[in-house]
Structure formats: structure tokens, C-alpha cells
mmCIF file as Biopython writes it, N, C-alpha, C and O atoms, coordinates in Angstrom:
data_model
#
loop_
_atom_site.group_PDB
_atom_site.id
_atom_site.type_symbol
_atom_site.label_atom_id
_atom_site.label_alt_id
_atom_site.label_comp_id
_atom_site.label_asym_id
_atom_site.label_entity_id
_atom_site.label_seq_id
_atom_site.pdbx_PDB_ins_code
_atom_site.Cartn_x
_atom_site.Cartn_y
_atom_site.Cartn_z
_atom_site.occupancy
_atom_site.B_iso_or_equiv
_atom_site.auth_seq_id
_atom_site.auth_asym_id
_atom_site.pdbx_PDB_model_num
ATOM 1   N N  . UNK A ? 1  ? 8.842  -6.081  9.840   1.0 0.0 1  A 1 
ATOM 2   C CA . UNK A ? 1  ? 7.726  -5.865  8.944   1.0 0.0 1  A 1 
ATOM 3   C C  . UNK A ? 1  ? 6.408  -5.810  9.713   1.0 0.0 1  A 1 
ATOM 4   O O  . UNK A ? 1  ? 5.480  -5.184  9.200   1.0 0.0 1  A 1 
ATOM 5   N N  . UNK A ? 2  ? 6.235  -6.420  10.926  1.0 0.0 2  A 1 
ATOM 6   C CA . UNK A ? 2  ? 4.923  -7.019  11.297  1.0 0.0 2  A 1 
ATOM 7   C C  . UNK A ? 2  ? 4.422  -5.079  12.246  1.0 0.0 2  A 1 
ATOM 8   O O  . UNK A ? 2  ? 3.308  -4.643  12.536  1.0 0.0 2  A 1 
ATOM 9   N N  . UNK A ? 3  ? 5.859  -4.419  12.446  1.0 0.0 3  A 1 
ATOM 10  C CA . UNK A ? 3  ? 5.394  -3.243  13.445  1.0 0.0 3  A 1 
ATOM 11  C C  . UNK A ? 3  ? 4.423  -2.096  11.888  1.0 0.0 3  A 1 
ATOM 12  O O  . UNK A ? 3  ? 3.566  -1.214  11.928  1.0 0.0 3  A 1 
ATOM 13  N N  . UNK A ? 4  ? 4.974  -2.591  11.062  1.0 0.0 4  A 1 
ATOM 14  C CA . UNK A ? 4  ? 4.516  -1.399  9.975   1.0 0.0 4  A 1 
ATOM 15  C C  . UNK A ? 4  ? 3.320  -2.372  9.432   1.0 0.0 4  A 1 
ATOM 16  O O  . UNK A ? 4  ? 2.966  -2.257  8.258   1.0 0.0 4  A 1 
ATOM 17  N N  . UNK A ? 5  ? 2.883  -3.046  10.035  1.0 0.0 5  A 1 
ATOM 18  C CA . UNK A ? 5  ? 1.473  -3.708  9.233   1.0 0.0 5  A 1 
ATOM 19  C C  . UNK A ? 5  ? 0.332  -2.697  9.643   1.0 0.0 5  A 1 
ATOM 20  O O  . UNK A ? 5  ? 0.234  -1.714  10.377  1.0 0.0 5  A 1 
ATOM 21  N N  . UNK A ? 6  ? -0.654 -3.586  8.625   1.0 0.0 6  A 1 
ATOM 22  C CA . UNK A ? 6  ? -1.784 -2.481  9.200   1.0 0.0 6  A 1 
ATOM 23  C C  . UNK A ? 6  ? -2.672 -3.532  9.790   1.0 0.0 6  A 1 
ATOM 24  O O  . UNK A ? 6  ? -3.496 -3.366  10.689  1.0 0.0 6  A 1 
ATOM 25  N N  . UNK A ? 7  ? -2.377 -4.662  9.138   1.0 0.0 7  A 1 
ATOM 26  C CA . UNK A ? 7  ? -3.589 -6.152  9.219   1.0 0.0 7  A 1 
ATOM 27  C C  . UNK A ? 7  ? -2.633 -7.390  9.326   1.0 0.0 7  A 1 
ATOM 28  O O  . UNK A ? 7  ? -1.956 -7.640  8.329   1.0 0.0 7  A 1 
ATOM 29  N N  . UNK A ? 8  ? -2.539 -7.989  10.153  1.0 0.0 8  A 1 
ATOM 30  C CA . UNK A ? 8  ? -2.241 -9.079  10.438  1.0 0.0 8  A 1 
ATOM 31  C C  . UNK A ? 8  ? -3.081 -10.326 10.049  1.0 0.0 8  A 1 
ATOM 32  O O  . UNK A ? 8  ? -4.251 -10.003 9.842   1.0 0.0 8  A 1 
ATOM 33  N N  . UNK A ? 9  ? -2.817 -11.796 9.869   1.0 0.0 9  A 1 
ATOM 34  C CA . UNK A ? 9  ? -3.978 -12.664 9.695   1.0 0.0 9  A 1 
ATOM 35  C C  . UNK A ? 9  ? -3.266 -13.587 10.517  1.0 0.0 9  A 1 
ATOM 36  O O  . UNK A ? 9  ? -2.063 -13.789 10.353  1.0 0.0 9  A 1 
ATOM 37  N N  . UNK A ? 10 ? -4.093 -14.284 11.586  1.0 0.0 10 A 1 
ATOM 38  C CA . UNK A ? 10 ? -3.639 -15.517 12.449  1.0 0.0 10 A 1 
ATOM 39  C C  . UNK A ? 10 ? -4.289 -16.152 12.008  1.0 0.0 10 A 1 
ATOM 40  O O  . UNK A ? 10 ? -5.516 -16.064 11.961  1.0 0.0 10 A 1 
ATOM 41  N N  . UNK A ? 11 ? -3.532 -17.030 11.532  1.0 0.0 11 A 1 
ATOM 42  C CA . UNK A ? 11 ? -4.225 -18.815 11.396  1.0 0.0 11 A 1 
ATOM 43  C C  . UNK A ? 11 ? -5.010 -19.693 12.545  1.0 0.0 11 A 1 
ATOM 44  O O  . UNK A ? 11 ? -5.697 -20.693 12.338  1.0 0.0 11 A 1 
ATOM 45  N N  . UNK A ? 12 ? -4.745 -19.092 13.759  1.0 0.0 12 A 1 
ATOM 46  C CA . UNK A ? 12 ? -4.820 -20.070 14.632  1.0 0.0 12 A 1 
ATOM 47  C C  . UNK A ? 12 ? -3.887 -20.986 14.992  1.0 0.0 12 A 1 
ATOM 48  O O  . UNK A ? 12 ? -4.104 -21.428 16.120  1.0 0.0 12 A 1 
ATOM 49  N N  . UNK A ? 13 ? -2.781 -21.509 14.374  1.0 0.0 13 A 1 
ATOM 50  C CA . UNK A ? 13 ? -1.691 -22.613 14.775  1.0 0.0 13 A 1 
ATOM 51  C C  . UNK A ? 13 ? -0.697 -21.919 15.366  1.0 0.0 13 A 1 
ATOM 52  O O  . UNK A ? 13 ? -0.433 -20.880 14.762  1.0 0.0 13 A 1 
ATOM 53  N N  . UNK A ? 14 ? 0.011  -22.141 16.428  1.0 0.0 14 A 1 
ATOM 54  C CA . UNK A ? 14 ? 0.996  -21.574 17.599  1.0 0.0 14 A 1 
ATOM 55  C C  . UNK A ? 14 ? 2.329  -21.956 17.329  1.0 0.0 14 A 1 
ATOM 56  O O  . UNK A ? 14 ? 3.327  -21.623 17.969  1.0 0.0 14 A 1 
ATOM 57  N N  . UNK A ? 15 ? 2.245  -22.945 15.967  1.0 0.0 15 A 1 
ATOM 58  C CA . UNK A ? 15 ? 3.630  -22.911 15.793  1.0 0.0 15 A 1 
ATOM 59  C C  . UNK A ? 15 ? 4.480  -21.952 14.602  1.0 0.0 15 A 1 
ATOM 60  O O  . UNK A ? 15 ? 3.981  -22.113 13.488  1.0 0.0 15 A 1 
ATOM 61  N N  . UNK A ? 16 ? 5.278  -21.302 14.613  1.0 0.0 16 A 1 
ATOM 62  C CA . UNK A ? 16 ? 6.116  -20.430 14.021  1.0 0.0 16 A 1 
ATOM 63  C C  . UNK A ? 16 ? 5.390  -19.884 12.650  1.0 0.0 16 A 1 
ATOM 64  O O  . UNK A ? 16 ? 4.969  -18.776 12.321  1.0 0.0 16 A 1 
ATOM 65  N N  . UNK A ? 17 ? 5.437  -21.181 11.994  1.0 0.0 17 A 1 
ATOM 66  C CA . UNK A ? 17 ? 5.079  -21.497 10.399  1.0 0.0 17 A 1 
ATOM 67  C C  . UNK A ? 17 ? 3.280  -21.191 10.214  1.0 0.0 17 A 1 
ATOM 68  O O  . UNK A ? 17 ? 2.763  -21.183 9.097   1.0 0.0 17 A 1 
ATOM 69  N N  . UNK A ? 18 ? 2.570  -20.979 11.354  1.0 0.0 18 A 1 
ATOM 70  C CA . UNK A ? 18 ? 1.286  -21.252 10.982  1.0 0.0 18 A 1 
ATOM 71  C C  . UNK A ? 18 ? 0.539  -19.864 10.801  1.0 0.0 18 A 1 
ATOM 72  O O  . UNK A ? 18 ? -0.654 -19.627 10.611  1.0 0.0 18 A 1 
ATOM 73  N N  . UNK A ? 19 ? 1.698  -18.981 10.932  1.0 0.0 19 A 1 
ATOM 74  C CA . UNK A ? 19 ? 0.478  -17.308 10.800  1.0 0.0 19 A 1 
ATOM 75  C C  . UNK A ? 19 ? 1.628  -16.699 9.678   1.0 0.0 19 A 1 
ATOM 76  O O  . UNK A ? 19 ? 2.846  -16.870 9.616   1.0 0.0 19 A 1 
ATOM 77  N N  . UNK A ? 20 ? 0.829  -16.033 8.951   1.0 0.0 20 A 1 
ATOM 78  C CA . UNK A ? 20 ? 0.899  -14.928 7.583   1.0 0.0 20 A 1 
ATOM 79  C C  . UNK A ? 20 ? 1.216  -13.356 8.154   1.0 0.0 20 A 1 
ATOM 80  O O  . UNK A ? 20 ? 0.986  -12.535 9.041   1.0 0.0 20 A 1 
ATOM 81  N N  . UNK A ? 21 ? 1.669  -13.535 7.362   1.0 0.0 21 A 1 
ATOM 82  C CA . UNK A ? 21 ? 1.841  -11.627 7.036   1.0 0.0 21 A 1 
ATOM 83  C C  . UNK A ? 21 ? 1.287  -11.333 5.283   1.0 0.0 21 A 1 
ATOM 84  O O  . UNK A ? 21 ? 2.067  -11.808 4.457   1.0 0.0 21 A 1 
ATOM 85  N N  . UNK A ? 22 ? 0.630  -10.951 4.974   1.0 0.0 22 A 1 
ATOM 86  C CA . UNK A ? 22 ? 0.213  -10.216 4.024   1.0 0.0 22 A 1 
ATOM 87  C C  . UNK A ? 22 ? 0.781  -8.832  3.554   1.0 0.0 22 A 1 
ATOM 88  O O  . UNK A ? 22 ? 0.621  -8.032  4.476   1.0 0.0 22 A 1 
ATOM 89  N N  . UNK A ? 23 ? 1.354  -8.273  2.528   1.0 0.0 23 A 1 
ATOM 90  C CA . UNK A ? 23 ? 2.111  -7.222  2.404   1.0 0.0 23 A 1 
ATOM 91  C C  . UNK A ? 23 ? 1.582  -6.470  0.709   1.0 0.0 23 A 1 
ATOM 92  O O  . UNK A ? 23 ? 1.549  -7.338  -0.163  1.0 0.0 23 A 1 
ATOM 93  N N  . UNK A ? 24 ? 1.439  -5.942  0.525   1.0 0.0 24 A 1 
ATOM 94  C CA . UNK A ? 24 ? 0.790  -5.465  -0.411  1.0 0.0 24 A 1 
ATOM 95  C C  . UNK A ? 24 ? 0.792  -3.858  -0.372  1.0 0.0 24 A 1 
ATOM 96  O O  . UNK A ? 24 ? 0.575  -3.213  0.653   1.0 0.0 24 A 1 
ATOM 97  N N  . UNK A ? 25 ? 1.037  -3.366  -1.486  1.0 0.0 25 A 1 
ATOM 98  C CA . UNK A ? 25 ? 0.738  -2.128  -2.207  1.0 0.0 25 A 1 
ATOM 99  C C  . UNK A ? 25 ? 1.390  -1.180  -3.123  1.0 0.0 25 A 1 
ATOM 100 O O  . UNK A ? 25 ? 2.488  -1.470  -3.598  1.0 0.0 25 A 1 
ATOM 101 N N  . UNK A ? 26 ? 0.761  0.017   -3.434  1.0 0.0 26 A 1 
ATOM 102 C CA . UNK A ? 26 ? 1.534  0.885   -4.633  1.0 0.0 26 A 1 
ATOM 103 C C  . UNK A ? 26 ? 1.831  1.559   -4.228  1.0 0.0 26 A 1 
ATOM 104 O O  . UNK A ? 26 ? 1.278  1.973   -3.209  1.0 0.0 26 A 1 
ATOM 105 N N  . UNK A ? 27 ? 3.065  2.213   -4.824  1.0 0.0 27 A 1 
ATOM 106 C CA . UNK A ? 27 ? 3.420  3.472   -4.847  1.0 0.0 27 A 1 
ATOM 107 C C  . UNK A ? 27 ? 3.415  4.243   -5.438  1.0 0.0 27 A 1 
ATOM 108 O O  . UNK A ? 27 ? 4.369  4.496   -6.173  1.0 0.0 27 A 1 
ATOM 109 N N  . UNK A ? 28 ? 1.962  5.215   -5.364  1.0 0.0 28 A 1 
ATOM 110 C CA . UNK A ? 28 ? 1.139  5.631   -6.015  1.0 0.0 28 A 1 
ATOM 111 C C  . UNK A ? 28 ? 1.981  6.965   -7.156  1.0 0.0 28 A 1 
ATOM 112 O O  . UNK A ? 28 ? 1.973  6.887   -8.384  1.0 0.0 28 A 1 
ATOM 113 N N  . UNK A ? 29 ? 2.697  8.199   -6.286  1.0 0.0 29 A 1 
ATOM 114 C CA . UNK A ? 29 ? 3.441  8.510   -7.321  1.0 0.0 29 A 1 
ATOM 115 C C  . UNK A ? 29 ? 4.160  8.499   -8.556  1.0 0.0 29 A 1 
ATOM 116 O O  . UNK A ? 29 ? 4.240  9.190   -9.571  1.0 0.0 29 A 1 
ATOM 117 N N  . UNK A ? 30 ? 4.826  7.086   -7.919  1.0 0.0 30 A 1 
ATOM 118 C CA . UNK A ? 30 ? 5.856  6.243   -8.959  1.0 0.0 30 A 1 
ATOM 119 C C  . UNK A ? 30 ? 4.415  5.767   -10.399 1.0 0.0 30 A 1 
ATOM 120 O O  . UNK A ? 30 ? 4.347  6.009   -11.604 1.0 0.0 30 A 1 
ATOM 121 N N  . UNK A ? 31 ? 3.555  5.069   -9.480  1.0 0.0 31 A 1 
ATOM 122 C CA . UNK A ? 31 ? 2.806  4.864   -10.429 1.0 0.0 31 A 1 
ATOM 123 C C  . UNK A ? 31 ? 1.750  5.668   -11.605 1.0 0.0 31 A 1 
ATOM 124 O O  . UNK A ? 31 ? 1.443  5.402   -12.767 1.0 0.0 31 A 1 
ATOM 125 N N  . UNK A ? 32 ? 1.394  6.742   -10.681 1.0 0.0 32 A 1 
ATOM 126 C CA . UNK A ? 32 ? 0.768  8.031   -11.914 1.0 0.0 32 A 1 
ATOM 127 C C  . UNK A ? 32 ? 1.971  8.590   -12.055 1.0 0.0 32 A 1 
ATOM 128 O O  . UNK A ? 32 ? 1.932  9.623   -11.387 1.0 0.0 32 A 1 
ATOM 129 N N  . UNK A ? 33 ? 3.014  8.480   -12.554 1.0 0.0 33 A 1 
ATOM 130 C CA . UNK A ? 33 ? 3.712  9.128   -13.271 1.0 0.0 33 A 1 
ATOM 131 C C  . UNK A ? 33 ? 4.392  8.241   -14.141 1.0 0.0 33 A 1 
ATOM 132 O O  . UNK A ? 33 ? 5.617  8.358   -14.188 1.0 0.0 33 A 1 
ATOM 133 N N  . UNK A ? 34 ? 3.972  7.580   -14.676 1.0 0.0 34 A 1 
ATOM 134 C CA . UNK A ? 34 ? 4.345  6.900   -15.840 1.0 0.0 34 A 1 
ATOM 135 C C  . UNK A ? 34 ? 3.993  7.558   -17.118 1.0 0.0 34 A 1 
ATOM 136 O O  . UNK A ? 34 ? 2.889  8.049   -17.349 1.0 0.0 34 A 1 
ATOM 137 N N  . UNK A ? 35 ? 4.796  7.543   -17.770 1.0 0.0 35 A 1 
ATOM 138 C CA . UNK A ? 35 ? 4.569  8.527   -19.277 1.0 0.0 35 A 1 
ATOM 139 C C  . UNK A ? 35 ? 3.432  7.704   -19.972 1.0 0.0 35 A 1 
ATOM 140 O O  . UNK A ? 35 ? 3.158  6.524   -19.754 1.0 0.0 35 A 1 
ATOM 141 N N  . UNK A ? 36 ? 2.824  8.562   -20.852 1.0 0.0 36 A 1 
ATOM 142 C CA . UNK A ? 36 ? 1.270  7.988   -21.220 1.0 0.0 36 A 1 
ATOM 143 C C  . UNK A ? 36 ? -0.101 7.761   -20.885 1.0 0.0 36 A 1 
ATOM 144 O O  . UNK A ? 36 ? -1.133 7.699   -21.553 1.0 0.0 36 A 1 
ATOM 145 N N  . UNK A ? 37 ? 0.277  7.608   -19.162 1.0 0.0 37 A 1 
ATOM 146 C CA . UNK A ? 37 ? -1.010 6.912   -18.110 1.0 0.0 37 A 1 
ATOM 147 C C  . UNK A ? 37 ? -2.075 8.428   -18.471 1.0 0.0 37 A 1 
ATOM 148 O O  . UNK A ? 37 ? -1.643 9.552   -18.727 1.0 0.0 37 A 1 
ATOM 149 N N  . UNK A ? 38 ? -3.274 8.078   -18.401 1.0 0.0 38 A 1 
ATOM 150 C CA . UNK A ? 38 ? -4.080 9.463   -18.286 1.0 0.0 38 A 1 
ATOM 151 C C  . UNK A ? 38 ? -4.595 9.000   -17.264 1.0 0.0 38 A 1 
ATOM 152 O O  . UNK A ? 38 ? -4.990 7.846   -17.101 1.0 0.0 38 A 1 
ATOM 153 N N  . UNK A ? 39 ? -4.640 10.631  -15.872 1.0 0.0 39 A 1 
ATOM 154 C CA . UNK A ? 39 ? -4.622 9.691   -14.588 1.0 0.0 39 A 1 
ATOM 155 C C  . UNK A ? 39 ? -5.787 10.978  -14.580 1.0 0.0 39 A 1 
ATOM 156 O O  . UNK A ? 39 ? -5.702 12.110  -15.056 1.0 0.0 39 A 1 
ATOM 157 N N  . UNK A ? 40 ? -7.053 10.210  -13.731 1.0 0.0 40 A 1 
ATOM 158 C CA . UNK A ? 40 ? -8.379 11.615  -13.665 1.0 0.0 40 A 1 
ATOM 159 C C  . UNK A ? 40 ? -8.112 11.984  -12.772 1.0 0.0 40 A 1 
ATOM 160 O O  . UNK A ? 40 ? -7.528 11.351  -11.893 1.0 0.0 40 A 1 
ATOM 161 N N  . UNK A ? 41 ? -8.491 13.231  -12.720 1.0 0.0 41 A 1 
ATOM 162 C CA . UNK A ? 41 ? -8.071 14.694  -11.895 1.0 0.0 41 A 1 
ATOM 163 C C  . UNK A ? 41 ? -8.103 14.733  -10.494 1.0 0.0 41 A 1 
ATOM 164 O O  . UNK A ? 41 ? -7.330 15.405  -9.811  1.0 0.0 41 A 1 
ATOM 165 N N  . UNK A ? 42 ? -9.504 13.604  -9.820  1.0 0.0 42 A 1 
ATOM 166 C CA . UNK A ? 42 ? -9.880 13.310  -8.990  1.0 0.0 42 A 1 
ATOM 167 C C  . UNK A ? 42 ? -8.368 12.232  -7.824  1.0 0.0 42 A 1 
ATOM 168 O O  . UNK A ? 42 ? -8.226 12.430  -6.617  1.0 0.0 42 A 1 
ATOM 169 N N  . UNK A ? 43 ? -7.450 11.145  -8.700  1.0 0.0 43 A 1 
ATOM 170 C CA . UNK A ? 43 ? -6.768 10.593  -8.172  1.0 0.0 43 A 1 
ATOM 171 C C  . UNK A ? 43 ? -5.327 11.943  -8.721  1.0 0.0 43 A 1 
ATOM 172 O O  . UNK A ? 43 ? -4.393 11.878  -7.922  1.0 0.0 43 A 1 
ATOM 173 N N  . UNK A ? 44 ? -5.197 12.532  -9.345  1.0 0.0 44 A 1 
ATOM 174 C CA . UNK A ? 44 ? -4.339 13.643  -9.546  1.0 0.0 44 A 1 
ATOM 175 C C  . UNK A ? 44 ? -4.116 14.255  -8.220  1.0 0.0 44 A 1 
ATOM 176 O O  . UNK A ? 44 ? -3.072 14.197  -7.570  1.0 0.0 44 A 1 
ATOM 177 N N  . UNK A ? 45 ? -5.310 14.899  -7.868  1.0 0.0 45 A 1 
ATOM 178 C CA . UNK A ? 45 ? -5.259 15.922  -6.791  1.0 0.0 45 A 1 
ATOM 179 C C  . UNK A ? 45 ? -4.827 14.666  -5.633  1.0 0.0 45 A 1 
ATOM 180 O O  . UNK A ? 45 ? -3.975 15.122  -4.871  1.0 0.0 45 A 1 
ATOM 181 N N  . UNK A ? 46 ? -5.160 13.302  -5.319  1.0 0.0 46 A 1 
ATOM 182 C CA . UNK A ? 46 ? -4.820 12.531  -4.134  1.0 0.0 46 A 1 
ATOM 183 C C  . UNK A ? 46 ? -3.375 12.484  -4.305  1.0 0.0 46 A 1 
ATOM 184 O O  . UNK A ? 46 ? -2.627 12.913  -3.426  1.0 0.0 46 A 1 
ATOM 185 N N  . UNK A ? 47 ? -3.071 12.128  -5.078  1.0 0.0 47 A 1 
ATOM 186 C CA . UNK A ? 47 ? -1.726 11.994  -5.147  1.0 0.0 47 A 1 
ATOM 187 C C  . UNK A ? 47 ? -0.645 12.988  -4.647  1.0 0.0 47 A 1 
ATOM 188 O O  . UNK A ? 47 ? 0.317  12.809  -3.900  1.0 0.0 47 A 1 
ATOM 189 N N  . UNK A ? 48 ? -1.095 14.076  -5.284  1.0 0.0 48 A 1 
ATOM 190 C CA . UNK A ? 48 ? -0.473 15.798  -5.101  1.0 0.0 48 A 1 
ATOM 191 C C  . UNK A ? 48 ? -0.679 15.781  -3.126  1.0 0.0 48 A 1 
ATOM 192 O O  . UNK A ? 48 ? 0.351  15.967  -2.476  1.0 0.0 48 A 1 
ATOM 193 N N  . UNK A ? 49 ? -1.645 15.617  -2.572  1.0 0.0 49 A 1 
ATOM 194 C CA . UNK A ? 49 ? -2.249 15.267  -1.204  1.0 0.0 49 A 1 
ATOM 195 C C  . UNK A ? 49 ? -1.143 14.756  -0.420  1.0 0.0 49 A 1 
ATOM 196 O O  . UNK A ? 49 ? -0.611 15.280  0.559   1.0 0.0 49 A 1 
ATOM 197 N N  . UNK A ? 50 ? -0.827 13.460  -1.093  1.0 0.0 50 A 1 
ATOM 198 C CA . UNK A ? 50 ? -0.075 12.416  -0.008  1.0 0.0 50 A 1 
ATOM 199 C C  . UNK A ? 50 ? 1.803  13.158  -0.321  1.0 0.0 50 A 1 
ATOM 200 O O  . UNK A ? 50 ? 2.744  13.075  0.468   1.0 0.0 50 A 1 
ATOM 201 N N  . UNK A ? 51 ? 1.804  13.741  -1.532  1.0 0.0 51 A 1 
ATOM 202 C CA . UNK A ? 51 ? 3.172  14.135  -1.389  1.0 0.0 51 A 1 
ATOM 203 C C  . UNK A ? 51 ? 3.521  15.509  -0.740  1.0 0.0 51 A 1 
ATOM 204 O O  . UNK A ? 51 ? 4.649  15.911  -0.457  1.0 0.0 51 A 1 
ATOM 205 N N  . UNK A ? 52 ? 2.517  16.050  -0.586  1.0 0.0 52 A 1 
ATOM 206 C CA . UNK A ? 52 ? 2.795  17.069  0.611   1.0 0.0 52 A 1 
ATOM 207 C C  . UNK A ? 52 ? 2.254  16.552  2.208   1.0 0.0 52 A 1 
ATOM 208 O O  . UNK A ? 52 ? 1.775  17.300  3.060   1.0 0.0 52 A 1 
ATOM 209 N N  . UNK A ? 53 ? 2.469  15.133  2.331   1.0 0.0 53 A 1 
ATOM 210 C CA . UNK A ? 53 ? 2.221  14.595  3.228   1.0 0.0 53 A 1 
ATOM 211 C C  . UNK A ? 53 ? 1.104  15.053  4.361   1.0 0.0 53 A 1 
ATOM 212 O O  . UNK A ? 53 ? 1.211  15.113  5.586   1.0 0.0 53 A 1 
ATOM 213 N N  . UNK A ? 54 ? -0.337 15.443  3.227   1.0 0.0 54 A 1 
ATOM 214 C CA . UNK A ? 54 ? -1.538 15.358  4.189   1.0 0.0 54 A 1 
ATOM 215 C C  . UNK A ? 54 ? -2.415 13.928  4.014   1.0 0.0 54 A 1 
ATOM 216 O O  . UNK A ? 54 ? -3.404 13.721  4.718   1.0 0.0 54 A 1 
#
């Protein structure tokens, strides 16, 4: 997990237990395409963006 981070957080403590990984986010497709959502045109077109992988 830690090679696909983007942000790491060190605690400062050197033992095993004392630093975080933080993991977080959407998947934005999955998510504007939920039946009902009215999604503005502006995050429409991003979306359309990232699935032709620009």
C-alpha cells in the first residue's frame, strides 16, 4: 500500500506501531453514475477525462 501512496504521515516514533498510513478516496465514475445523482457538467466532463485516461 505504502508504494501507491501519495502522502505518508510519520509520527516520529521508530517503533513499528508509531507511523500511519492514511488511505482515502472515490471512485469517481462508480460514483456519478448513480441513478438520480444530478452531476454539473463541469465534474461530467472530469470524469469523461479520467476514463479516457487523461
Amino acid at each position: 500500500m505504502a508504494a501507491r501512496a501519495k502522502v505518508i504521515v510519520r509520527t516520529g516514533a521508530f517503533d513499528p506501531w508509531g507511523n500511519i498510513l492514511l488511505y482515502g478516496g472515490v471512485d469517481a465514475p462508480v460514483w456519478f453514475s448513480k441513478p438520480g445523482l444530478k452531476v454539473p457538467e463541469v465534474y461530467r466532463q472530469r470524469v469523461e477525462q479520467m476514463q479516457r485516461g487523461k
